[in-house]
C-alpha positions, -999 to 999 in steps of 0.1 A, spaced: 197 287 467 188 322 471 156 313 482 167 292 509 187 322 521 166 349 521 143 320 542 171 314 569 175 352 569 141 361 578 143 334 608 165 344 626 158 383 621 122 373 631 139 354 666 157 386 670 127 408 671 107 385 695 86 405 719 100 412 754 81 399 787 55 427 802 51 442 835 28 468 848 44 501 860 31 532 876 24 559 853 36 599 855 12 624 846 23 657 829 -1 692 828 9 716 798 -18 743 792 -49 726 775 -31 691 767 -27 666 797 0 639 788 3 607 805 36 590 795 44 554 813 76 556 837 108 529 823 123 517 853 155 494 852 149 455 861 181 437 866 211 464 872 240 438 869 230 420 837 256 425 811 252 427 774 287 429 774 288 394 793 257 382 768 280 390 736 312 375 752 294 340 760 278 341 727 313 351 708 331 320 731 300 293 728 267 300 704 239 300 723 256 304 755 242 340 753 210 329 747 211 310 778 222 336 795 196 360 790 172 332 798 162 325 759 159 293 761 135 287 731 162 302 714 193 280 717 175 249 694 173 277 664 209 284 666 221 247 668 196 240 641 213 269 619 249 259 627 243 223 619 225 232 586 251 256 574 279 230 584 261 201 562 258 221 534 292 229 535 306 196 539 281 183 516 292 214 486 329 203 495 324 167 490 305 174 456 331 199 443 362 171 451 348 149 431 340 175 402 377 182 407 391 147 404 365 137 372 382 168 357 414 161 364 410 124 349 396 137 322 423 162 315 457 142 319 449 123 286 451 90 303 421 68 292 434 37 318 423 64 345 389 69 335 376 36 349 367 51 385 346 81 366 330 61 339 295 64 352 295 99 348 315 100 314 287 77 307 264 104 317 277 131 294 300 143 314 332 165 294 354 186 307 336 217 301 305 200 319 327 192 349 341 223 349 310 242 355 297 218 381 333 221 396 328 259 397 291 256 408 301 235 437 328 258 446 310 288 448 282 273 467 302 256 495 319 300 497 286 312 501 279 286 531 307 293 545 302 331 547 263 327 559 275 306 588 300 332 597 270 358 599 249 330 612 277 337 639 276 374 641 237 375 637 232 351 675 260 375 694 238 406 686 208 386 691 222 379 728 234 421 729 204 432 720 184 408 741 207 418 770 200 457 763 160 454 765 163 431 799 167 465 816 138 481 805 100 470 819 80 478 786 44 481 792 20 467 766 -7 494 770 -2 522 744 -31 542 738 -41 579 728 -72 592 744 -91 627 737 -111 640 758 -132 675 759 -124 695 792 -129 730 806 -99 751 814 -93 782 832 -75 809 811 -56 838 827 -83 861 833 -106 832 852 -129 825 822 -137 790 814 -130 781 778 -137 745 763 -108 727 747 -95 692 740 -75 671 767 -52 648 749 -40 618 770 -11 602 757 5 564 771 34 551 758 50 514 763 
């Protein structure tokens, strides 16, 4: 169980972080003294997209936010969360109401009732048995029920987030250059130093 979760967790945290699309920008160059930095210019893409709008249509329909930030390759991951958080709830529930009535049959004293749960008296089944698999059951289809609520959470930040880094062109070239260069000090000697060119996404 745990390892299933920690498994589902890593998934969608890993769709979360999923690189953003590259363009080319024009660069700005600095001078300071002996260092020359060259730092890459952010400009804003698309002014009127909303990650308030992307978190509202995720929060009303999951995956809707997805869709609207153009995700699509996401939208099959959530579905395919939802539905298997939803069938291991039902699937929990199911197994801890029949716990639940095998224990109560076996509690009320009334052997004429036991003929629907013989097979599993049959299979060593007692009341404290039951009673642990009732609770077992119980506590699994909780847990379920709370990871699909964060399953819920976790896809509206994924479509905020997504929404947040649409307005930023991040370039893909990030480098650090030195370079030896000559440079003029106050009273107009050269001196040799160290240019260091910086570029950053």
């Amino acid at each position: 169980m745990r390892q299933i979760l920690i498994l589902l967790t890593f998934l969608v945290f890993a769709s979360i972080s999923y690189g953003q699309e590259i363009e080319q920008t024009d660069s700005t160059f600095i001078q300071m003294d002996n260092i020359r930095g060259e730092f890459k210019s952010f400009e804003m893409e698309d002014s009127i997209h909303s990650p308030r709008l992307a978190a509202m249509y995720s929060a009303a329909i999951p995956g809707m936010g997805q869709f609207y930030n153009e995700k699509y390759w996401k939208i099959p991951i959530v579905y395919a969360l939802g539905a298997f958080a939803a069938s291991q709830i039902k699937q929990n529930h199911q197994n801890y109401l029949l716990f639940r009535n095998i224990n109560f049959n076996l509690r009320d004293g009334n052997d004429s009732n036991n003929g629907e749960i013989q097979d599993f008296i049959d299979l060593g089944f007692d009341i404290d048995r039951t009673e642990r698999q009732l609770q077992s059951y119980k506590r699994d289809r909780d847990y379920w029920i709370i990871l699909s609520g964060l399953f819920y959470i976790l896809q509206i930040v994924d479509a905020t987030v997504d929404a947040h880094l649409r307005e930023f062109d991040i370039n893909e070239d990030l480098s650090i250059n030195i370079q030896p260069s000559l440079q003029s000090s106050p009273n107009k000697n050269m001196q040799a130093g160290l240019s260091l060119n910086f570029r950053f996404k």
